[in-house]
GUNUKOL-446264 format. One record per residue (C-alpha): x, y, z; chain. Coordinates in nm, 3 decimals. Layout:
BEGIN
[[X Y Z] 'A']
...
***
This chain:
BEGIN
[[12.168 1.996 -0.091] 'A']
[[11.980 2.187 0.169] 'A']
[[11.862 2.510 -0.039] 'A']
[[11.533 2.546 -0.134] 'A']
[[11.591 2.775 -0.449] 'A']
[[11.896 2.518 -0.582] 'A']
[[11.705 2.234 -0.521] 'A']
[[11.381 2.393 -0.758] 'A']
[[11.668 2.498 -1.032] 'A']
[[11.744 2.133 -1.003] 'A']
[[11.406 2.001 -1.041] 'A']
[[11.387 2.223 -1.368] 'A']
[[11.666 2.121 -1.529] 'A']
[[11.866 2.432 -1.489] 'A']
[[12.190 2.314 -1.359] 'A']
[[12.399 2.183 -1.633] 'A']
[[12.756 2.239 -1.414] 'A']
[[12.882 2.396 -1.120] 'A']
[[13.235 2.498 -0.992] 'A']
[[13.150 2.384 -0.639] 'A']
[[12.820 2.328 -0.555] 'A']
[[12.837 2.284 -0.171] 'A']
[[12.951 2.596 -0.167] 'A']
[[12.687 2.745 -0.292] 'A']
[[12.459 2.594 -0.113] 'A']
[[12.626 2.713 0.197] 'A']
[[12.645 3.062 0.051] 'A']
[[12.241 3.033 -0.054] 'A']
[[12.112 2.961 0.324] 'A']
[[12.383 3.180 0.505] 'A']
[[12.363 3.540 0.325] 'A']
[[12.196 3.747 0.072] 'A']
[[12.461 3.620 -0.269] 'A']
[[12.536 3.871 -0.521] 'A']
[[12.534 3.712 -0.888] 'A']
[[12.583 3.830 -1.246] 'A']
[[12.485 3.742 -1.606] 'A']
[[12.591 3.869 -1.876] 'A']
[[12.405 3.958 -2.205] 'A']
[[12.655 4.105 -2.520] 'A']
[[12.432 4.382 -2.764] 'A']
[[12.420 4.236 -3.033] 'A']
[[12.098 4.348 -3.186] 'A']
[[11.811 4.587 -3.126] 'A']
[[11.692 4.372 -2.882] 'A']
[[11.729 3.998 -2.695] 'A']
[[11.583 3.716 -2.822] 'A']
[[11.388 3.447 -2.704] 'A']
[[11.724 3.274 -2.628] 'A']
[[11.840 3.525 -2.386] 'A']
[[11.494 3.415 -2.161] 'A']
[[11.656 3.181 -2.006] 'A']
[[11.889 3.337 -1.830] 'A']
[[11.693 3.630 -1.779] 'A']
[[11.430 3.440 -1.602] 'A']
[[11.701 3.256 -1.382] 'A']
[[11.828 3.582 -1.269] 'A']
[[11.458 3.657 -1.154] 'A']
[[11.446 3.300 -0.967] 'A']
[[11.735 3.416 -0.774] 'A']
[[11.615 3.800 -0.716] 'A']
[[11.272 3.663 -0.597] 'A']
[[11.462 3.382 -0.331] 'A']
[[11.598 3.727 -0.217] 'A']
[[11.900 3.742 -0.383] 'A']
[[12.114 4.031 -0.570] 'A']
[[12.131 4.050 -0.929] 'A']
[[12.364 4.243 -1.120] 'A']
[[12.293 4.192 -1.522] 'A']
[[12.546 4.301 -1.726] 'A']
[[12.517 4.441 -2.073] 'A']
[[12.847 4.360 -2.260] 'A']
[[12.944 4.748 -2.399] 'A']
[[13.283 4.664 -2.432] 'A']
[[13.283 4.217 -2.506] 'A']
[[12.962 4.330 -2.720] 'A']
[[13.260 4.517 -2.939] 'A']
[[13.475 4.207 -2.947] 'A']
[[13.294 3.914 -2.987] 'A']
[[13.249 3.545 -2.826] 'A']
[[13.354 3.230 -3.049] 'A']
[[13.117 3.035 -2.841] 'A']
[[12.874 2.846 -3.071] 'A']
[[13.028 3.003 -3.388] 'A']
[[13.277 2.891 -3.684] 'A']
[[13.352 3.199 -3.793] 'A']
[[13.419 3.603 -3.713] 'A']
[[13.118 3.831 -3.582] 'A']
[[13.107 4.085 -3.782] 'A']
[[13.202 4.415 -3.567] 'A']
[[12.954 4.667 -3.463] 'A']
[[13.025 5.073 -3.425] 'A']
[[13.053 5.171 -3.034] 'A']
[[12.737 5.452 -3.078] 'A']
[[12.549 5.088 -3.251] 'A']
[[12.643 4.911 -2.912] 'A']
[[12.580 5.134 -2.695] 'A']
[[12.277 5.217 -2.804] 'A']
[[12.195 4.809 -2.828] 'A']
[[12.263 4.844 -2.447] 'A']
[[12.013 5.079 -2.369] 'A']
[[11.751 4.825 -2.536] 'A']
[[11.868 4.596 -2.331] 'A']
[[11.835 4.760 -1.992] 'A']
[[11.452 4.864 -2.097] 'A']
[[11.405 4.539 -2.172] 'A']
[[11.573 4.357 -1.858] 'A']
[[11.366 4.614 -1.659] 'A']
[[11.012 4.382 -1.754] 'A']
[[11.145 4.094 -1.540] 'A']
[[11.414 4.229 -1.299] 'A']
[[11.292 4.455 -1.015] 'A']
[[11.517 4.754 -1.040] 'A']
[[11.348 5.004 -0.822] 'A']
[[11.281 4.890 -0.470] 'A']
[[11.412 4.632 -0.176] 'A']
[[11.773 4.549 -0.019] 'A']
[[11.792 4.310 -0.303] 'A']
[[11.714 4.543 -0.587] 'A']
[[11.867 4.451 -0.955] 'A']
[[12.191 4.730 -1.016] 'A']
[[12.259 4.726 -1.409] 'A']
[[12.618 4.715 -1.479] 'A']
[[12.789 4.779 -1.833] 'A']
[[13.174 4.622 -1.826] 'A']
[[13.237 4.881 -2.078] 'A']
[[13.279 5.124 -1.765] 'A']
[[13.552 4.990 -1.652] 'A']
[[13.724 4.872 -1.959] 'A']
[[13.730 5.178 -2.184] 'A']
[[13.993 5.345 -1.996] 'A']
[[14.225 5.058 -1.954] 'A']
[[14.541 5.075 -2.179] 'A']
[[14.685 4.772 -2.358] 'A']
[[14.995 4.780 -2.175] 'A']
[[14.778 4.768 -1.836] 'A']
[[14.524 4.494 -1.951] 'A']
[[14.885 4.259 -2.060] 'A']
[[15.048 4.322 -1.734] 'A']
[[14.712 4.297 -1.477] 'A']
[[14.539 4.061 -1.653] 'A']
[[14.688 3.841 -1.925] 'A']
[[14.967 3.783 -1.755] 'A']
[[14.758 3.503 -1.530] 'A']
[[14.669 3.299 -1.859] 'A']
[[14.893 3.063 -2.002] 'A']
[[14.859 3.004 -2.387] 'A']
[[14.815 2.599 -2.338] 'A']
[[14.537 2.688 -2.077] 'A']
[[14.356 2.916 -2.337] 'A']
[[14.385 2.653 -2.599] 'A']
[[14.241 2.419 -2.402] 'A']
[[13.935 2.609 -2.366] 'A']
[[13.653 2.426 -2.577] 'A']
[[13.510 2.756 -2.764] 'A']
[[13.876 2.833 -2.865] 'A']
[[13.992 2.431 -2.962] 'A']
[[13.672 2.400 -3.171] 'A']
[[13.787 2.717 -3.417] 'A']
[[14.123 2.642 -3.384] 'A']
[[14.097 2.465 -3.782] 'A']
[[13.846 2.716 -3.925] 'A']
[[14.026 2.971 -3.784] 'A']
[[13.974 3.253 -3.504] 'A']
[[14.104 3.588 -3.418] 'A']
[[14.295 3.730 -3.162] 'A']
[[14.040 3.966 -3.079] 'A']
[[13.776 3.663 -3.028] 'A']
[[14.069 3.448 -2.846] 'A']
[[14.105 3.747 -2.576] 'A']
[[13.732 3.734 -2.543] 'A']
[[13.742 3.467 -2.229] 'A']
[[14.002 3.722 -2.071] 'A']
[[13.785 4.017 -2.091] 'A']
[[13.504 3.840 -1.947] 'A']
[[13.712 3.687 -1.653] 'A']
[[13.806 4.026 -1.595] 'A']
[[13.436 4.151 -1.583] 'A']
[[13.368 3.840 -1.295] 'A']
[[13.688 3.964 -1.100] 'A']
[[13.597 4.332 -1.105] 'A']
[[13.204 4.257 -0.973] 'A']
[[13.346 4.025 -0.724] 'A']
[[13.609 4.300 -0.537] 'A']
[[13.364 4.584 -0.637] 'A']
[[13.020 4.407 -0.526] 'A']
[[13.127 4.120 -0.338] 'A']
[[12.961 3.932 -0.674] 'A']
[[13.024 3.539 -0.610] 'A']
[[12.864 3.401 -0.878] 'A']
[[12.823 3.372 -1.213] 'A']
[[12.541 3.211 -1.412] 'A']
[[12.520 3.183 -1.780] 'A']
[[12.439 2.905 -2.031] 'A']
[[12.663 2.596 -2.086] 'A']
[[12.831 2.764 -2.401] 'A']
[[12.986 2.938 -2.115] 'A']
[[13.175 2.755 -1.908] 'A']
[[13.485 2.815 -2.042] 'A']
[[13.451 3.150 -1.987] 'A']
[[13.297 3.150 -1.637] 'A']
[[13.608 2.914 -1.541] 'A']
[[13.866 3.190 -1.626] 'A']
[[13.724 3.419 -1.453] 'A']
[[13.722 3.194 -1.132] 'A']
[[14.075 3.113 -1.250] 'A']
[[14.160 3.516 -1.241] 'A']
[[13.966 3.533 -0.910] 'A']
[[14.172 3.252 -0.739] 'A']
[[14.496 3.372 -0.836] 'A']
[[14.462 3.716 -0.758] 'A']
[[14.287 3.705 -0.443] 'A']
[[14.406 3.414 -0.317] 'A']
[[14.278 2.999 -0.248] 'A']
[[14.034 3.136 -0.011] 'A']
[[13.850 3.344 -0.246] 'A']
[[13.450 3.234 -0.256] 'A']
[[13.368 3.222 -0.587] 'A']
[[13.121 2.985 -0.786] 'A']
[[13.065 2.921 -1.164] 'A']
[[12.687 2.786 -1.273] 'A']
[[12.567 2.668 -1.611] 'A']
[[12.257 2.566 -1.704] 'A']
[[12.189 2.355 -2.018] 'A']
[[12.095 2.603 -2.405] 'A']
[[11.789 2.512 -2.492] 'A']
[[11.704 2.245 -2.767] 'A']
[[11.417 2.080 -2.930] 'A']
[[11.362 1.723 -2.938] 'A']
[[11.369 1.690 -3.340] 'A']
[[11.714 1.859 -3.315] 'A']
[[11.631 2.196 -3.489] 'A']
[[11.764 2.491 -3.338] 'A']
[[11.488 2.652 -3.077] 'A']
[[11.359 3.028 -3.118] 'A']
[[11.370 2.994 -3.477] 'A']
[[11.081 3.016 -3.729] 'A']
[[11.054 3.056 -4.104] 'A']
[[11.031 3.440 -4.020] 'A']
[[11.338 3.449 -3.818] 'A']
[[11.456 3.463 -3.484] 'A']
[[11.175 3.517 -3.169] 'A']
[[11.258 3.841 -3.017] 'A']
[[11.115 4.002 -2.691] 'A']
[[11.054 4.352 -2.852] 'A']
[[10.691 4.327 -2.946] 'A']
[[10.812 4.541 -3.269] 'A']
[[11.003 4.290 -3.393] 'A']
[[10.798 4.017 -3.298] 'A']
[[10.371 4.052 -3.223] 'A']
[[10.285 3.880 -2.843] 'A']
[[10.019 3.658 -3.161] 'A']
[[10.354 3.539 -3.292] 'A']
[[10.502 3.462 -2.968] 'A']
[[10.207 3.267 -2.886] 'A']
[[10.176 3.144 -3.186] 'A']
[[10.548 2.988 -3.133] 'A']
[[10.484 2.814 -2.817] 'A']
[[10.148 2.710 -2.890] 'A']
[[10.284 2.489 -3.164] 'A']
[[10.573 2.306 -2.871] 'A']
[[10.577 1.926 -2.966] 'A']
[[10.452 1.726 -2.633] 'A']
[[10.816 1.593 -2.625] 'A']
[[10.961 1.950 -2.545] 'A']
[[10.638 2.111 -2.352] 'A']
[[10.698 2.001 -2.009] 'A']
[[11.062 2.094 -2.024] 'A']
[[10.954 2.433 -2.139] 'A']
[[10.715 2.452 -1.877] 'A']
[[11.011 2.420 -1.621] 'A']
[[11.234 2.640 -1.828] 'A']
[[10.991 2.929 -1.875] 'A']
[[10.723 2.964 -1.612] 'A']
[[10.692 3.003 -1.223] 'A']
[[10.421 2.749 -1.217] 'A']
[[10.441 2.478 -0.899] 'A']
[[10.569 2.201 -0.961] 'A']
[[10.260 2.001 -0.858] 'A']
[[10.101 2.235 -1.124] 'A']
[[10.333 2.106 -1.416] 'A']
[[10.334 1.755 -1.283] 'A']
[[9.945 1.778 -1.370] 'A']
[[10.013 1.902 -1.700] 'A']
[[10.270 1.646 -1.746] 'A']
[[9.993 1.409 -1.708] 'A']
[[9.767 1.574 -1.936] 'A']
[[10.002 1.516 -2.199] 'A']
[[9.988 1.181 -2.202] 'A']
[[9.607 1.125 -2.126] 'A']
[[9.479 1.432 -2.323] 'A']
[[9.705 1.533 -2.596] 'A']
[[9.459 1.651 -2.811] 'A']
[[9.323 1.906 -2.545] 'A']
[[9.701 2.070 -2.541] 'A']
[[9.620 2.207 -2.213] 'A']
[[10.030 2.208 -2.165] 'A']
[[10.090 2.408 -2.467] 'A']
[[9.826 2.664 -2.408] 'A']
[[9.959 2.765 -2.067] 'A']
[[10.329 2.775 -2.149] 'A']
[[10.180 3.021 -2.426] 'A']
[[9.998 3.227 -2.166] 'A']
[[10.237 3.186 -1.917] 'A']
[[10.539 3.306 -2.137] 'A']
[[10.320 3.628 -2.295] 'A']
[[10.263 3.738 -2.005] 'A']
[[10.565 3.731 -1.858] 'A']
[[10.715 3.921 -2.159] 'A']
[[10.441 4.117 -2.249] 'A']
[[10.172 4.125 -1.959] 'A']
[[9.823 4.061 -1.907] 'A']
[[9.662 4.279 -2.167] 'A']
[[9.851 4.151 -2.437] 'A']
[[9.787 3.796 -2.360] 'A']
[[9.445 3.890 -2.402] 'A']
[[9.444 4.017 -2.741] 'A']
[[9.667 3.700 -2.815] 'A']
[[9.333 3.484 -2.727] 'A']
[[9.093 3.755 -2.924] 'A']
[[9.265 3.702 -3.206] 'A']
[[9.350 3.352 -3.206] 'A']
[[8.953 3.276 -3.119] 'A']
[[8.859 3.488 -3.406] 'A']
[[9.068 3.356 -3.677] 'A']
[[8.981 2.985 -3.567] 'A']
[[8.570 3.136 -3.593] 'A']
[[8.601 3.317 -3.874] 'A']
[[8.488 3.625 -3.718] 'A']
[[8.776 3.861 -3.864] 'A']
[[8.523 4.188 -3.803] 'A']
[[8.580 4.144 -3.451] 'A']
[[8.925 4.240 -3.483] 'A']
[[9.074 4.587 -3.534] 'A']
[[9.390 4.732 -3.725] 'A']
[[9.672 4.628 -3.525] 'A']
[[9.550 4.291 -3.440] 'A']
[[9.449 4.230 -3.821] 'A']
[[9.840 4.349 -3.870] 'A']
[[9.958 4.096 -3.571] 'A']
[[9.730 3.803 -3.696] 'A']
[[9.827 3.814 -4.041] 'A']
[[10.211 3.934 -4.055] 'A']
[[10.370 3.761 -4.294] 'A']
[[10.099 3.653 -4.527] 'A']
[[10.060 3.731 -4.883] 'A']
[[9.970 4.088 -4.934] 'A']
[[9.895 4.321 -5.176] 'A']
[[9.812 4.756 -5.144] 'A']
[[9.503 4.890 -5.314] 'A']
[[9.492 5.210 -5.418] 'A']
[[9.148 5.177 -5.524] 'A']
[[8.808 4.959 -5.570] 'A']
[[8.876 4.621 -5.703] 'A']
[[8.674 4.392 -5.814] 'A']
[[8.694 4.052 -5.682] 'A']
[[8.835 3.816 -5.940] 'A']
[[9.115 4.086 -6.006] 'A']
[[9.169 4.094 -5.650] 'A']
[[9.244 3.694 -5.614] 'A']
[[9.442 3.674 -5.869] 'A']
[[9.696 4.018 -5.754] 'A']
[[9.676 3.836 -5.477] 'A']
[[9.799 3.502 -5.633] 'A']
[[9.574 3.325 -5.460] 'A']
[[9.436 3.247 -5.813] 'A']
[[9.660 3.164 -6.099] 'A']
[[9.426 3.329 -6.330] 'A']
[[9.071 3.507 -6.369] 'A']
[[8.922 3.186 -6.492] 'A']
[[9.072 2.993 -6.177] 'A']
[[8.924 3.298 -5.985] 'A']
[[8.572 3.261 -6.116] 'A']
[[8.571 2.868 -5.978] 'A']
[[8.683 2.985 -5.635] 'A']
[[8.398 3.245 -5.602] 'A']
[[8.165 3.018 -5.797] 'A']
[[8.234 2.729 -5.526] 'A']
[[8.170 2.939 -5.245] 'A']
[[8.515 2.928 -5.103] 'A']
[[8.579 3.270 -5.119] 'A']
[[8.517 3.521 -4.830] 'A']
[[8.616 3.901 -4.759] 'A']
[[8.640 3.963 -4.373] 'A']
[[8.447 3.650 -4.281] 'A']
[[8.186 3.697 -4.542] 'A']
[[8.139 3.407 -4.837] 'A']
[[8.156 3.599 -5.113] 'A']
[[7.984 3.452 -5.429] 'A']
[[7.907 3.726 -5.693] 'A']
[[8.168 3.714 -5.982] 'A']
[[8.100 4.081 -5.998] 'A']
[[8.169 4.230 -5.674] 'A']
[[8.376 4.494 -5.572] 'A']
[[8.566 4.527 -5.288] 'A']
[[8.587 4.874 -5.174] 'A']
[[8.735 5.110 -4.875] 'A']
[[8.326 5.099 -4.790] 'A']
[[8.371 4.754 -4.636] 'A']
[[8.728 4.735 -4.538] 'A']
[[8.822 4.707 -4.133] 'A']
[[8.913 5.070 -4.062] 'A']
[[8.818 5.160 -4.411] 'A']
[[9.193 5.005 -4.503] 'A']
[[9.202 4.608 -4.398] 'A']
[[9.055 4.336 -4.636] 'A']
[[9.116 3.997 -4.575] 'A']
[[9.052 3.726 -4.795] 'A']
[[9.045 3.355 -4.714] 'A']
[[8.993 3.104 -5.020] 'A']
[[8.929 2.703 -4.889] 'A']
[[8.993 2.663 -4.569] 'A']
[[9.310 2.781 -4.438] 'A']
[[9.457 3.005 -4.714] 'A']
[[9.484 3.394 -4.583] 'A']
[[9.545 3.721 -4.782] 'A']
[[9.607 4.071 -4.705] 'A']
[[9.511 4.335 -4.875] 'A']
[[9.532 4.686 -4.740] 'A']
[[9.380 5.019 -4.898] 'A']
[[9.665 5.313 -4.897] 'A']
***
């Protein structure tokens, strides 16, 4: 292996399986390659899931290469029985396409759309695929697979006893039709995508072979889903799913998430999701073993990974508020980072004054006012980072954040919300 970009994807861990890989090598150091991943709409926005790929895309864009992402208008509409036992529940077309707009806005953060030979070109496979009639698609494209070869296909074999569709078992056709299109409309001749997708990426090398002949150059690479040592499923929390709109979830949370990386998965992550050297993650590699309790590793995946998703600024206020909360000093902190720190916690609205002991127990952080009156009593109890130890004080708009943000710690680590209207 003689290029420089395959042999760093290696190094990472990013090549789980390739179609030919000498190929592609030769392709790499002889021309500009033209590649494509796609992403289906399936919600608002991608998750931290679709990173991955997205930031393997970039690898290739910034070793000067072409990237075409593809938003999946029409496969988004269909579904893919990769990873799943059962049906996807179908979306509207206006839901879709409106998911694919997200998408592109999104992609836009990491992909360079704007300037260079190499410059990212968004395509949509609904484009070419809501014109095509039934009769058409049977003749031009189905007609290349063979029933025993679809069957054979892992993602179709595994629902074969719970069950799947025909509209799910045509999804593998649809997408080798999306790889055959890019590669006689854009000379595409490759296609990346994670390991759940081989089965897909082979058909459309399949299509590509038999309808433009042995000599077509056309290469299929995976690289491995993400995991976690322990076995649970990555990019989930108790809250949900990790997503890359900062709406859905805060850059705090985010780097929050991969902060709290076990030292078994950090260094993986650190190849996975940041552009770091490799003597630079060697050294952190180290760190982990001599100096775990520093947690030098996870602190810059977190930085690196907020601010390649949501930039500098917000990295920043990721720190403010994480040095505040770990201080105590919650006054230092304004509206939306008192709403980004504490999302999720127990909250209440006030529509008025309160007076203290009511307060902890409509919070039920006290399971009643004579509880209450030990917690104050003890000292435990502080409003915006001040111990609070008068059983009869109020808390009022007069000493809220913004005249609207109290929050109330009681012991050491238990936080409450409460928020004037």
């Amino acid at each position: 292996m003689e290029n420089e970009l395959l042999k760093d994807l290696l190094w990472r861990g990013l090549i789980n399986d390739c179609s030919d890989l000498e190929t592609l090598d030769e392709l790499l150091n002889s021309e500009m390659v033209t590649l494509y991943c796609g992403f289906d709409p399936t919600a608002e926005s991608l998750h931290i899931g679709s990173l991955l790929p997205i930031l393997v895309l970039r690898r290739f864009q910034l070793a000067g290469h072409k990237v075409l992402p593809l938003v999946g208008g029409a496969t988004g509409l269909i579904g893919d029985p990769s990873g799943k036992n059962n049906e996807r529940s179908l979306n509207t077309l206006d839901t879709v396409l409106n998911w694919s707009g997200s998408i592109k806005k999104q992609l836009s953060q990491f992909l360079d759309f704007e300037k260079g030979k190499n410059k990212a070109n968004l395509v949509n496979n609904y484009t070419w695929t809501k014109e095509l009639s039934i009769i058409d698609f049977l003749r031009d494209v189905g007609k290349f697979f063979g029933i025993n070869y679809m069957l054979a296909k892992d993602t179709i074999a595994k629902r074969l006893d719970t069950g799947i569709s025909y509209t799910e078992f045509s999804y593998t056709i649809l997408q080798a039709m999306d790889f055959k299109t890019l590669f006689e409309k854009y000379n595409c001749r490759l296609q990346i995508g994670g390991s759940d997708q081989w089965g897909n990426i082979t058909s459309g090398l399949e299509l590509i072979r038999k309808t433009n002949g042995q000599e077509a150059k056309a290469v299929g690479l995976t690289f491995p889903l993400v995991t976690k040592a322990d076995g649970t499923k990555f990019g989930k929390t108790a809250g949900g799913a990790i997503w890359l709109d900062a709406k859905l979830t805060s850059p705090y949370e985010m780097y929050q998430f991969f902060l709290n990386t076990s030292d078994d998965d950090v260094v993986k992550y650190l190849k996975y999701f940041s552009f770091l050297s490799h003597e630079e993650i060697n050294l952190l590699a180290d760190k982990v073993i001599s100096e775990p309790h520093f947690r030098e590793a996870q602190k810059t995946l977190a930085k690196e990974v907020v601010k390649l998703v949501h930039g500098e600024k917000a990295y920043l206020q990721t720190v403010k508020i994480t040095k505040s909360l770990f201080s105590d000093d919650i006054k230092s902190l304004n509206g939306t980072e008192i709403e980004a720190g504490f999302k999720g916690l127990p909250s209440v609205v006030l529509d008025d004054s309160i007076q203290i002991l009511d307060l902890l127990v409509n919070l039920e952080a006290a399971r009643s006012k004579r509880e209450a009156r030990e917690f104050v009593s003890n000292n435990s109890v502080t409003i915006n980072g001040e111990k609070i130890n008068e059983l009869d004080f109020v808390v009022s708009k007069a000493i809220a954040i913004e005249s609207k943000y109290i929050v109330l710690r009681r012991g050491k680590k238990n936080y409450y919300l409460a928020k004037f209207s």
